[in-house]
mmCIF entry with sequence, helices, sheets and N, C-alpha, C, O atoms, coordinates in Angstrom:
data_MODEL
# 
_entry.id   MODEL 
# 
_entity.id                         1 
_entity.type                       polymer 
_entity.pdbx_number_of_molecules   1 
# 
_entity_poly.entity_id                      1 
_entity_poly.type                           'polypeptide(L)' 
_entity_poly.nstd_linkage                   no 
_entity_poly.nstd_monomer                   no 
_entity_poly.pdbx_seq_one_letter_code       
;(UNK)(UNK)(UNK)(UNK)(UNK)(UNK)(UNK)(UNK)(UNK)(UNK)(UNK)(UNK)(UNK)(UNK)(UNK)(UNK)
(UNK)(UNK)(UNK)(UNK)(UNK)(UNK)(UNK)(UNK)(UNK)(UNK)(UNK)(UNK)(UNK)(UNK)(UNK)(UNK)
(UNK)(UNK)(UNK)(UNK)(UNK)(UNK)(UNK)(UNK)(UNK)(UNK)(UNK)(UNK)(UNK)(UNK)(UNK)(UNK)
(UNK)
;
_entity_poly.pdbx_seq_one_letter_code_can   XXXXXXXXXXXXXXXXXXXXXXXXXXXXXXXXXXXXXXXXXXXXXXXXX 
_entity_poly.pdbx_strand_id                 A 
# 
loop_
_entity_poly_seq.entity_id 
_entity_poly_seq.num 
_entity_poly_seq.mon_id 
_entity_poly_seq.hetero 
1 1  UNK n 
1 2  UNK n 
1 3  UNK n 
1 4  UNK n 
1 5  UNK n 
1 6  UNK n 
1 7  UNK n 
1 8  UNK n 
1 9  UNK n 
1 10 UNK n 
1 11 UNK n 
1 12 UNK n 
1 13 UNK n 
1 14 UNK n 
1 15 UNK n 
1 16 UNK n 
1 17 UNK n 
1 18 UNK n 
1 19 UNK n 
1 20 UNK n 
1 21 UNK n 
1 22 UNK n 
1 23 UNK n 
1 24 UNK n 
1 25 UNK n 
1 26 UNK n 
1 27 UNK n 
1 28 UNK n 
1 29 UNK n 
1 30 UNK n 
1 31 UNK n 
1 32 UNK n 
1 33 UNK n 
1 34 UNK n 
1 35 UNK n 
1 36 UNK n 
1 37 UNK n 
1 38 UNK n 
1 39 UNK n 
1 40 UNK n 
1 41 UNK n 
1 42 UNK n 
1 43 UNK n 
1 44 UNK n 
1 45 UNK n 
1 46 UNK n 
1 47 UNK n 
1 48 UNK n 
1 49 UNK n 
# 
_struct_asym.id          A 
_struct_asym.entity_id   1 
# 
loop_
_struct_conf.conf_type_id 
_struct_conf.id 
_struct_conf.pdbx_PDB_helix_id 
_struct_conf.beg_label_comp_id 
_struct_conf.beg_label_asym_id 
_struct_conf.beg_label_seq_id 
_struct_conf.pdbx_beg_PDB_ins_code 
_struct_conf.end_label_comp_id 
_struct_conf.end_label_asym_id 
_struct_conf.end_label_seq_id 
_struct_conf.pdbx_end_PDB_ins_code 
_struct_conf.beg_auth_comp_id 
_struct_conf.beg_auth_asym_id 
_struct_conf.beg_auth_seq_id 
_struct_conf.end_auth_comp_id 
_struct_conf.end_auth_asym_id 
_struct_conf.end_auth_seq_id 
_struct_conf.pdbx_PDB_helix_class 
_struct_conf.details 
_struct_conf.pdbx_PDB_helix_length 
HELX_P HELX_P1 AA1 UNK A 14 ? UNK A 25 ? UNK A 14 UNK A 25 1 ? 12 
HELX_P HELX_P2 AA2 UNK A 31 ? UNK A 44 ? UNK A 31 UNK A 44 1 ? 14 
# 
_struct_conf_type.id          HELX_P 
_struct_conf_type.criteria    ? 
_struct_conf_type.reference   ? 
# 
loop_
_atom_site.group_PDB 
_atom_site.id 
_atom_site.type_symbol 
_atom_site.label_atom_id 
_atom_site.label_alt_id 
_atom_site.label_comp_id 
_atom_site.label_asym_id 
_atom_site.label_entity_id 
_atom_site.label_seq_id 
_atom_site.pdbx_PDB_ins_code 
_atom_site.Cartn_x 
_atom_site.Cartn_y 
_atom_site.Cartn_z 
_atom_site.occupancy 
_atom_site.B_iso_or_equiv 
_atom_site.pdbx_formal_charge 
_atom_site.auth_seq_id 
_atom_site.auth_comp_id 
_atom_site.auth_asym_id 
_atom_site.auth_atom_id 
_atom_site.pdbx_PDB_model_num 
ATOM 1   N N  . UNK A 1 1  ? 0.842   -1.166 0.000  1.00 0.00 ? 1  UNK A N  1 
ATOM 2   C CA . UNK A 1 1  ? 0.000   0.000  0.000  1.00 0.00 ? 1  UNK A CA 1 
ATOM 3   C C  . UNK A 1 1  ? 0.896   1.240  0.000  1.00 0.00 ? 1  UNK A C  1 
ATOM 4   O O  . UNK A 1 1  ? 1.723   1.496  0.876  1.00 0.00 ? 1  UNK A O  1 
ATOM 5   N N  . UNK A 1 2  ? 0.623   2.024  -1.145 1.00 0.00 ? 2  UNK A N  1 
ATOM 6   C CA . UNK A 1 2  ? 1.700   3.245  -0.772 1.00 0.00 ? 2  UNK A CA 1 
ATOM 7   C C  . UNK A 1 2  ? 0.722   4.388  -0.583 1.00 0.00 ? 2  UNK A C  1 
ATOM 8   O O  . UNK A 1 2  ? -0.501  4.424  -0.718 1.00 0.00 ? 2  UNK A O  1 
ATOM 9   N N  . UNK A 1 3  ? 1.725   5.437  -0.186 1.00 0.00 ? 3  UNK A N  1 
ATOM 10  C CA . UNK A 1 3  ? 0.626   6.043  1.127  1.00 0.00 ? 3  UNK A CA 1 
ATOM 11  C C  . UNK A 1 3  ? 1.826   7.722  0.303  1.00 0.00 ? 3  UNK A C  1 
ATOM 12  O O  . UNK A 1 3  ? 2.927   7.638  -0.241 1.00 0.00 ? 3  UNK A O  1 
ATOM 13  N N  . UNK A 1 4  ? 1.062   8.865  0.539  1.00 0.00 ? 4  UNK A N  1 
ATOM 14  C CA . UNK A 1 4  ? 1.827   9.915  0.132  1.00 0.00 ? 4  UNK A CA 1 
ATOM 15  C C  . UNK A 1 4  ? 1.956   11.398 1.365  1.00 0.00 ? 4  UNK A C  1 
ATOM 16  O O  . UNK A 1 4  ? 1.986   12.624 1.261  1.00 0.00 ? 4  UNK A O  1 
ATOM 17  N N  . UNK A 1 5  ? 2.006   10.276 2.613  1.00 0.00 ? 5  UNK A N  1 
ATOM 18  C CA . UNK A 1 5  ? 2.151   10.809 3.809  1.00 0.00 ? 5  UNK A CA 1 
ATOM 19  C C  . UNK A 1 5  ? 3.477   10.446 4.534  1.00 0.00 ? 5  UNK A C  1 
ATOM 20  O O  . UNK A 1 5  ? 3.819   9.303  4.837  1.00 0.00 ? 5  UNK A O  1 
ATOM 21  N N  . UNK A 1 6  ? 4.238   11.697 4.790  1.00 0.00 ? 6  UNK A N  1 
ATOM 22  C CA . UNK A 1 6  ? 5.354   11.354 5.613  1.00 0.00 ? 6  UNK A CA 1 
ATOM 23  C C  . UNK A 1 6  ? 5.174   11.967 6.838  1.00 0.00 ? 6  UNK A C  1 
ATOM 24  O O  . UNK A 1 6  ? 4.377   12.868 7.100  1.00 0.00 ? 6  UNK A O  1 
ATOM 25  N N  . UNK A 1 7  ? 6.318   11.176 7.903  1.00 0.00 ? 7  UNK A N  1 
ATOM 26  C CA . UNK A 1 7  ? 6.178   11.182 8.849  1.00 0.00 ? 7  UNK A CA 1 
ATOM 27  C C  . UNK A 1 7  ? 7.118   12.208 9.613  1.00 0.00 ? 7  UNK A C  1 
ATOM 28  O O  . UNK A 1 7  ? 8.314   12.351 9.356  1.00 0.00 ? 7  UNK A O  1 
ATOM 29  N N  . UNK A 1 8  ? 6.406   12.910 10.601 1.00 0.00 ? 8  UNK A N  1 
ATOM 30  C CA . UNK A 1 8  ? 7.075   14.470 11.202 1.00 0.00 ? 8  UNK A CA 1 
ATOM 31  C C  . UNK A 1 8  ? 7.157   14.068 12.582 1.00 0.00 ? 8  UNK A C  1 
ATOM 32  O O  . UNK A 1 8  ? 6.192   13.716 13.261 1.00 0.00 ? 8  UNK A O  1 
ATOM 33  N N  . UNK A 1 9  ? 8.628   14.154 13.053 1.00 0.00 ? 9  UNK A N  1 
ATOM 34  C CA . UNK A 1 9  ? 8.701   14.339 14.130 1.00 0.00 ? 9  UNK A CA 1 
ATOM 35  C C  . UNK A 1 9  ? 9.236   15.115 15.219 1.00 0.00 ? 9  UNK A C  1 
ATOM 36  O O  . UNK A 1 9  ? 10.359  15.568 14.992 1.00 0.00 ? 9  UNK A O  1 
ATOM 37  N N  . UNK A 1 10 ? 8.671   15.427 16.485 1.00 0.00 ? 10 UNK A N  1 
ATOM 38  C CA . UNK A 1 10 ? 8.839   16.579 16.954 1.00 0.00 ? 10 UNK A CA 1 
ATOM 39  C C  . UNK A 1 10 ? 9.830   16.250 18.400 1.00 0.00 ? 10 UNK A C  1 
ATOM 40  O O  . UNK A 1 10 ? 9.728   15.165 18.973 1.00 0.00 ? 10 UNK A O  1 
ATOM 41  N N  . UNK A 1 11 ? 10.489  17.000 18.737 1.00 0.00 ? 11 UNK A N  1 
ATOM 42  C CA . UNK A 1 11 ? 10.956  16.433 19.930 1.00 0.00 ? 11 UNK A CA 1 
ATOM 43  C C  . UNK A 1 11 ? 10.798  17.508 21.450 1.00 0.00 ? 11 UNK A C  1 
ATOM 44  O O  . UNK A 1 11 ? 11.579  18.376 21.839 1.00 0.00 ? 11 UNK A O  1 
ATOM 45  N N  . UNK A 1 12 ? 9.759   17.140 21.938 1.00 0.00 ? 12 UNK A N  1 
ATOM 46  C CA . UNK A 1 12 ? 9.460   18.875 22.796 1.00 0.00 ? 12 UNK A CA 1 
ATOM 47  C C  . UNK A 1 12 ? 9.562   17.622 24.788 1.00 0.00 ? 12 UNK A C  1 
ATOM 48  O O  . UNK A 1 12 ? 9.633   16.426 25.073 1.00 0.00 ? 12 UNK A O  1 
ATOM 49  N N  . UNK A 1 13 ? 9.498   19.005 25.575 1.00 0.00 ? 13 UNK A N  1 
ATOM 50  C CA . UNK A 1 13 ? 10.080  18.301 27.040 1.00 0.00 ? 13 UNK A CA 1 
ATOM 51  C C  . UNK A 1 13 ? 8.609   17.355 27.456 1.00 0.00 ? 13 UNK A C  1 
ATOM 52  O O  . UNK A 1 13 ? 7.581   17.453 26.785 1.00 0.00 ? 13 UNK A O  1 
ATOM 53  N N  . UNK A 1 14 ? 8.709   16.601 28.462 1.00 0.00 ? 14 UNK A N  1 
ATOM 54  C CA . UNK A 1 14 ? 7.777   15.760 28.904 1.00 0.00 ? 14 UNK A CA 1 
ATOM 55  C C  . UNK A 1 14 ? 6.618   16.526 29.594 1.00 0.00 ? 14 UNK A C  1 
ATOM 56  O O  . UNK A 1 14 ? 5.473   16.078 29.540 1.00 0.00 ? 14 UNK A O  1 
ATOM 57  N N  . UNK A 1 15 ? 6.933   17.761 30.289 1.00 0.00 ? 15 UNK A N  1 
ATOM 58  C CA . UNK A 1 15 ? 5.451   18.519 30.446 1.00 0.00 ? 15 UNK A CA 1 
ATOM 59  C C  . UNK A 1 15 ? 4.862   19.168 29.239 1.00 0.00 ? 15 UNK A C  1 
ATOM 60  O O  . UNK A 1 15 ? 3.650   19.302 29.069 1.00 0.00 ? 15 UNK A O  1 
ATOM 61  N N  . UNK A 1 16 ? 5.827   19.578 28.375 1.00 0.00 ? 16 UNK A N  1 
ATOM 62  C CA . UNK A 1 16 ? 5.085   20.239 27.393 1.00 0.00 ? 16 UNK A CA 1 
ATOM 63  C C  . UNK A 1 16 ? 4.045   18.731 26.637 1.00 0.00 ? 16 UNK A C  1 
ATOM 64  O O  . UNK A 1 16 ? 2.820   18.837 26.697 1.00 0.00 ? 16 UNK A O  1 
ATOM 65  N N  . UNK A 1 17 ? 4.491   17.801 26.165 1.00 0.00 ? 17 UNK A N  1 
ATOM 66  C CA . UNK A 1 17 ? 3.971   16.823 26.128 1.00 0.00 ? 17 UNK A CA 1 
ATOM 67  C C  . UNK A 1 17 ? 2.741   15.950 26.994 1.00 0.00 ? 17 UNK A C  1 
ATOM 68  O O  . UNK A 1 17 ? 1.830   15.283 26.506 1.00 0.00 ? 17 UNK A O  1 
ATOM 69  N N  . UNK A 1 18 ? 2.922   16.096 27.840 1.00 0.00 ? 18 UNK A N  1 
ATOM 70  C CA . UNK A 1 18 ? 1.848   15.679 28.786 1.00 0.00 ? 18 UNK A CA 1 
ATOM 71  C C  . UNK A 1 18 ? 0.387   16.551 29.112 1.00 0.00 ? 18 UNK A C  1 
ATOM 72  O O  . UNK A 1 18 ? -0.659  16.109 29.587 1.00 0.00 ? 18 UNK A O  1 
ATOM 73  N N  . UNK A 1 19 ? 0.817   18.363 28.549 1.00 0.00 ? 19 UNK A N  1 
ATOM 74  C CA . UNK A 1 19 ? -0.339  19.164 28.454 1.00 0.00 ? 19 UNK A CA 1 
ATOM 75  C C  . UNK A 1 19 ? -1.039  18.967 27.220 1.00 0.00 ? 19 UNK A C  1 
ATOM 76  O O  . UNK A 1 19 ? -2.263  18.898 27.111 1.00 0.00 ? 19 UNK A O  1 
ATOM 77  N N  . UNK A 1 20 ? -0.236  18.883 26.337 1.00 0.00 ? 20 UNK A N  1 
ATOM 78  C CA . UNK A 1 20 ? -0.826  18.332 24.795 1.00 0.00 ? 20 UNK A CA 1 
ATOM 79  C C  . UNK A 1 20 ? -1.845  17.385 24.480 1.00 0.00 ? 20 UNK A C  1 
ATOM 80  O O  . UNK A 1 20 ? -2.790  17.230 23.707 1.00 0.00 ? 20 UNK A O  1 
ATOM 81  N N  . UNK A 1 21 ? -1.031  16.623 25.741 1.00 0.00 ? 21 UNK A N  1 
ATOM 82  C CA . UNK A 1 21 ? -2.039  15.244 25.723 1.00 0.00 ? 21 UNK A CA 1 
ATOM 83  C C  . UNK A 1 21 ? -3.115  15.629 26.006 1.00 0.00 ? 21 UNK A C  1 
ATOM 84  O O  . UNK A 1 21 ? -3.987  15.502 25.146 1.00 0.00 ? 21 UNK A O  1 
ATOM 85  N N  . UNK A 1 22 ? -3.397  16.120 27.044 1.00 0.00 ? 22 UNK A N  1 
ATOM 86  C CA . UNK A 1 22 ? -4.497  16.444 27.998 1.00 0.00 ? 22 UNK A CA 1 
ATOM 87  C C  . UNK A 1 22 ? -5.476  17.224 27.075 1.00 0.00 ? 22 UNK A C  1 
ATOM 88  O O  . UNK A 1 22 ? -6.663  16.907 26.991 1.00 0.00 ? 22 UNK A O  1 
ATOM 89  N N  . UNK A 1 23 ? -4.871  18.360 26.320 1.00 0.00 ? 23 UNK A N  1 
ATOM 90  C CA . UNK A 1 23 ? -5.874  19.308 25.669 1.00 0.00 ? 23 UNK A CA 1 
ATOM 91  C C  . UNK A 1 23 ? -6.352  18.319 24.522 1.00 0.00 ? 23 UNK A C  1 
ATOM 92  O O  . UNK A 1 23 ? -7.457  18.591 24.051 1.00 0.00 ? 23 UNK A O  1 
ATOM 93  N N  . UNK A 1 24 ? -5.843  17.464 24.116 1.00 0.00 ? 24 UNK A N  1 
ATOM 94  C CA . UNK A 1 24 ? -6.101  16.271 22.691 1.00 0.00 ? 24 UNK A CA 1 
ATOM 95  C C  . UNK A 1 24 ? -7.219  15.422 23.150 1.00 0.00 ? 24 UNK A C  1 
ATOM 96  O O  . UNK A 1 24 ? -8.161  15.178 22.395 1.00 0.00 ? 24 UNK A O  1 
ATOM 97  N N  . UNK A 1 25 ? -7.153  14.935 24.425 1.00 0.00 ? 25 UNK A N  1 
ATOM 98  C CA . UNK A 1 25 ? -7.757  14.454 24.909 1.00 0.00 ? 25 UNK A CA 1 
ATOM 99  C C  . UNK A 1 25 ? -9.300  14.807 25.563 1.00 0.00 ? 25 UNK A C  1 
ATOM 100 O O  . UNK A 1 25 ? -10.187 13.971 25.736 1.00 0.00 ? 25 UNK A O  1 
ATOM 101 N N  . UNK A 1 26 ? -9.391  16.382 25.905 1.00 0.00 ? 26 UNK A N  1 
ATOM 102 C CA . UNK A 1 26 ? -10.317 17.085 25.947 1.00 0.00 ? 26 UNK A CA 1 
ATOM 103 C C  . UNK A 1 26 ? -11.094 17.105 24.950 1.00 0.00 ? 26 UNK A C  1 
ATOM 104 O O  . UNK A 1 26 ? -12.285 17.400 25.047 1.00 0.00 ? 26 UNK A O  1 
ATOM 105 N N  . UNK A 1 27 ? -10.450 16.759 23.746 1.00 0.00 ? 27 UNK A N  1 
ATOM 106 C CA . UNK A 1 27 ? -11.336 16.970 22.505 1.00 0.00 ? 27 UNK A CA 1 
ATOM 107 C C  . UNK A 1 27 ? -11.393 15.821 21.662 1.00 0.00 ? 27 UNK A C  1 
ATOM 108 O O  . UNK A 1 27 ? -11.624 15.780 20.453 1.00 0.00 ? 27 UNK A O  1 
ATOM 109 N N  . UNK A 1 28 ? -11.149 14.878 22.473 1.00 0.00 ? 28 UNK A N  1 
ATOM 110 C CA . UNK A 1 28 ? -11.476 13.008 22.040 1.00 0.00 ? 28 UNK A CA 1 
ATOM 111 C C  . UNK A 1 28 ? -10.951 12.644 20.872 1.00 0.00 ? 28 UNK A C  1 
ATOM 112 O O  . UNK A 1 28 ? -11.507 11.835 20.129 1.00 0.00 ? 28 UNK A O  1 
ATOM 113 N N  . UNK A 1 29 ? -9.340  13.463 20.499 1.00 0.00 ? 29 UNK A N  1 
ATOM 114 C CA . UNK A 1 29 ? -8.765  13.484 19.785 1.00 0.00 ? 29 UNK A CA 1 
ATOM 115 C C  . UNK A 1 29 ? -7.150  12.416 20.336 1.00 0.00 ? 29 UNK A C  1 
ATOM 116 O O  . UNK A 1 29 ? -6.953  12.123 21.516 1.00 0.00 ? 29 UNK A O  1 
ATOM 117 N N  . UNK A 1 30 ? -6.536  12.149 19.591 1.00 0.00 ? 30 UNK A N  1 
ATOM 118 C CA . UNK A 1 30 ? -4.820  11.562 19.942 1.00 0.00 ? 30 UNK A CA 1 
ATOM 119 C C  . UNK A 1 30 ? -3.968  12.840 20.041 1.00 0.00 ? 30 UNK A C  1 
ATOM 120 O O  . UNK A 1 30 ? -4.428  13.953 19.787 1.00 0.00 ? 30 UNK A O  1 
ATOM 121 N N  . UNK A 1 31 ? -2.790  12.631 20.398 1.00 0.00 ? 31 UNK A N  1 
ATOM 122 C CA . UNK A 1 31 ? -2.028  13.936 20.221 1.00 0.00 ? 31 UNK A CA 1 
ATOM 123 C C  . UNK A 1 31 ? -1.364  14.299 18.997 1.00 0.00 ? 31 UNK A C  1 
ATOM 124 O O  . UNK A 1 31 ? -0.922  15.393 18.647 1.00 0.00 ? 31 UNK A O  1 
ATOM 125 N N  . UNK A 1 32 ? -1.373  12.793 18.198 1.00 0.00 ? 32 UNK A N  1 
ATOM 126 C CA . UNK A 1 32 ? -0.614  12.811 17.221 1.00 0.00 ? 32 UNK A CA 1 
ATOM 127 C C  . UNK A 1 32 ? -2.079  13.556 16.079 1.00 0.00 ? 32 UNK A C  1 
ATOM 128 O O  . UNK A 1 32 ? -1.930  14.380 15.177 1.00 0.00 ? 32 UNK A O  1 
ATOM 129 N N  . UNK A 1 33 ? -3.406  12.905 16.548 1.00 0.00 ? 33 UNK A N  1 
ATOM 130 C CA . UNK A 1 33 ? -4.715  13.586 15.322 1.00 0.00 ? 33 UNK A CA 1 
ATOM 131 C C  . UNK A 1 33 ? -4.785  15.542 15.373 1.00 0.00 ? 33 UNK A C  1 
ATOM 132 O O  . UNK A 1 33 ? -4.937  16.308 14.421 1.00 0.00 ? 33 UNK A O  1 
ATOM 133 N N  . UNK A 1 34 ? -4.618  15.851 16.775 1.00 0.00 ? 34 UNK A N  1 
ATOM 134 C CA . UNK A 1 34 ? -4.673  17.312 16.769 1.00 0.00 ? 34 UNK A CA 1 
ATOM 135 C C  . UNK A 1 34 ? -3.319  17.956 16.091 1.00 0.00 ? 34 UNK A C  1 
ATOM 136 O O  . UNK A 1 34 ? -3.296  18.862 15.258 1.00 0.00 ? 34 UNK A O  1 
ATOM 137 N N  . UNK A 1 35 ? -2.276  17.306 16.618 1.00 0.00 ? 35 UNK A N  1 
ATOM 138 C CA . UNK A 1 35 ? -1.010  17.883 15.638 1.00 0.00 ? 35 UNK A CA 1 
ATOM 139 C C  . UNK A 1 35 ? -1.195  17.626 14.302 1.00 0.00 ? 35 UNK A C  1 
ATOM 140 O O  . UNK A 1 35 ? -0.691  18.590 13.724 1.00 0.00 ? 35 UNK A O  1 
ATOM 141 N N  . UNK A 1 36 ? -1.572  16.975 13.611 1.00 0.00 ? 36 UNK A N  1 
ATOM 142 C CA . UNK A 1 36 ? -1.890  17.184 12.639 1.00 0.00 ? 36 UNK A CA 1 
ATOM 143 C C  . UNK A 1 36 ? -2.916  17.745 12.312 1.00 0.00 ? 36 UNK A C  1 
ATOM 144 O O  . UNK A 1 36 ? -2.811  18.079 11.132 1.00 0.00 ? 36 UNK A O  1 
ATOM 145 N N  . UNK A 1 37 ? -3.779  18.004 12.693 1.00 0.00 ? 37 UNK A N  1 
ATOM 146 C CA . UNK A 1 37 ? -4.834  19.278 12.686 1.00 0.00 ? 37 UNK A CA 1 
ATOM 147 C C  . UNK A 1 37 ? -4.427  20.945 12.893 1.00 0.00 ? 37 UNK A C  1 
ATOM 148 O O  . UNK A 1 37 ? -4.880  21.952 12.348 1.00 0.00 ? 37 UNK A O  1 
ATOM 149 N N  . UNK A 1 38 ? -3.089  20.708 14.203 1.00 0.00 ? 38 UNK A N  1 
ATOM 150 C CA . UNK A 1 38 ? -3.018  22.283 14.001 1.00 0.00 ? 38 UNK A CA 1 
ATOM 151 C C  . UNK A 1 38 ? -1.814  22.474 13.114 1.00 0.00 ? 38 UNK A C  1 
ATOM 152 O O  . UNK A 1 38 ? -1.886  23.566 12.549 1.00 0.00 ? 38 UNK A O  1 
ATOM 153 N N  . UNK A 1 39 ? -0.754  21.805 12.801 1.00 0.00 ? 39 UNK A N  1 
ATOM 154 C CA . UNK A 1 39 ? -0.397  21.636 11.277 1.00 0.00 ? 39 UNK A CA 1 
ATOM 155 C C  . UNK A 1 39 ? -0.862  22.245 10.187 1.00 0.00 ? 39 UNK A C  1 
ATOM 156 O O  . UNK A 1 39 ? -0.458  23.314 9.729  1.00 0.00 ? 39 UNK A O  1 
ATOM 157 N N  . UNK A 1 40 ? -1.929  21.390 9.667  1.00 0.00 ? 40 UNK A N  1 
ATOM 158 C CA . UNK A 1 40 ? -2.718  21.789 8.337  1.00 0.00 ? 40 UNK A CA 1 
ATOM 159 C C  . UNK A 1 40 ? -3.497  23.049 8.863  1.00 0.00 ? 40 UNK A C  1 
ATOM 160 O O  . UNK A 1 40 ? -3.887  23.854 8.018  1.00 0.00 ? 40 UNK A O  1 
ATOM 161 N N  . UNK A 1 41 ? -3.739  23.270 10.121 1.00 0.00 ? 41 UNK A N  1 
ATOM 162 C CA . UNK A 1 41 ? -4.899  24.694 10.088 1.00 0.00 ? 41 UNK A CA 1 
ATOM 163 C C  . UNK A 1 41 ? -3.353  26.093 9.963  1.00 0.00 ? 41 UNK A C  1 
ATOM 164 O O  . UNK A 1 41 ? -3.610  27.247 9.620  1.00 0.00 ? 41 UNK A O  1 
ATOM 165 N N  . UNK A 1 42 ? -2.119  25.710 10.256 1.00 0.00 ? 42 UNK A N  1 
ATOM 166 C CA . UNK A 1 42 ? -1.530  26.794 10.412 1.00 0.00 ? 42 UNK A CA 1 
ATOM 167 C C  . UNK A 1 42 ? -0.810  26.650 8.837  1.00 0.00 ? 42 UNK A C  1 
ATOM 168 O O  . UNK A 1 42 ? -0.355  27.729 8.457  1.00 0.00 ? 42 UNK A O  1 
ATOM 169 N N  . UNK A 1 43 ? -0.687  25.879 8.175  1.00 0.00 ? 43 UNK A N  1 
ATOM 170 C CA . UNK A 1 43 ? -0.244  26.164 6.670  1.00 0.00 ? 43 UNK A CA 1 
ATOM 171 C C  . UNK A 1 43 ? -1.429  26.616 5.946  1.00 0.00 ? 43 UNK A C  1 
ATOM 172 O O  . UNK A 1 43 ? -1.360  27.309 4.931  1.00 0.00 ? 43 UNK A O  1 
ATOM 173 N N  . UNK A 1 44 ? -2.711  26.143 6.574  1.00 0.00 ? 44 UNK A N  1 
ATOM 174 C CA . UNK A 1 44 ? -3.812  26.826 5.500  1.00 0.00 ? 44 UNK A CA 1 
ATOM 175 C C  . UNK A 1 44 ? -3.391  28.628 5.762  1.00 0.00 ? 44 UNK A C  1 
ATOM 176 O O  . UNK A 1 44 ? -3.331  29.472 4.868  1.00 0.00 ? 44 UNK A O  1 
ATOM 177 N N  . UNK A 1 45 ? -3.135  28.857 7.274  1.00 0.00 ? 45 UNK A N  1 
ATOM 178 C CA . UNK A 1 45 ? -3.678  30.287 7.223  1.00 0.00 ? 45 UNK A CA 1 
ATOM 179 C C  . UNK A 1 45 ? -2.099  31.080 6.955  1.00 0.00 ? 45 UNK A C  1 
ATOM 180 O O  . UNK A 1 45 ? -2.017  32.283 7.200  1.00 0.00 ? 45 UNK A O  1 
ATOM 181 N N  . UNK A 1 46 ? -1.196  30.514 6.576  1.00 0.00 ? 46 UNK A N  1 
ATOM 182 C CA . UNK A 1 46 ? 0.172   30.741 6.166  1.00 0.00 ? 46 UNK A CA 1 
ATOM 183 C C  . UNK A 1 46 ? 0.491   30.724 4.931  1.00 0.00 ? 46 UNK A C  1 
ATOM 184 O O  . UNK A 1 46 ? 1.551   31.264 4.614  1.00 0.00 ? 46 UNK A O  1 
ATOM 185 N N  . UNK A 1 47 ? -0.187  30.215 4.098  1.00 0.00 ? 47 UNK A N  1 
ATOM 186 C CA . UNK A 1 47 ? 0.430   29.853 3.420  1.00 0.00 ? 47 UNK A CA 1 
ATOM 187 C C  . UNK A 1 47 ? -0.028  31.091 1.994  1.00 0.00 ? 47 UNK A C  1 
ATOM 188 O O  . UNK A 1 47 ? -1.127  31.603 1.779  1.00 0.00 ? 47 UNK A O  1 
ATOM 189 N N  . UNK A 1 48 ? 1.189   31.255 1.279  1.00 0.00 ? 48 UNK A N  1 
ATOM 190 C CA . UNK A 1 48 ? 1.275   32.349 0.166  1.00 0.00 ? 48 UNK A CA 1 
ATOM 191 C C  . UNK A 1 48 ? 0.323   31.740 -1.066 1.00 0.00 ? 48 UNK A C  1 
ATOM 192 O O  . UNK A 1 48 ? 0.344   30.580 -1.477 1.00 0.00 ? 48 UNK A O  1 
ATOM 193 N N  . UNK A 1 49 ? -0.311  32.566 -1.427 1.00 0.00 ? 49 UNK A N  1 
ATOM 194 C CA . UNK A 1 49 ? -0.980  32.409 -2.366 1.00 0.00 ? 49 UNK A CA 1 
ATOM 195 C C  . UNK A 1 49 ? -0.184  32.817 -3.609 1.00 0.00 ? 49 UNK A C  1 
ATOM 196 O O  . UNK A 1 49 ? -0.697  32.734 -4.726 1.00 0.00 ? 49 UNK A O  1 
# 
């Protein structure tokens, strides 16, 4: 199966990580589904036309 998604990784401290979780989780999301959500919402509103 080929797939035209690569993989990003971030390396941030264990509280910053552990609040992430929490707010991802508030919204019955993974941490890895919202990072990629605020990802794509900050290249949509970045990005040059």
């Amino acid at each position: 199966m080929t797939t035209n998604k690569k993989r990003f990784v971030l390396l941030v401290d264990f509280d910053i990580y552990e609040d992430f979780k929490k707010l991802a989780e508030e919204q019955n999301r993974t941490a890895g589904n919202l990072g990629v959500t605020l990802i794509k919402n900050f290249v949509k509103e970045h990005k040059t036309k």
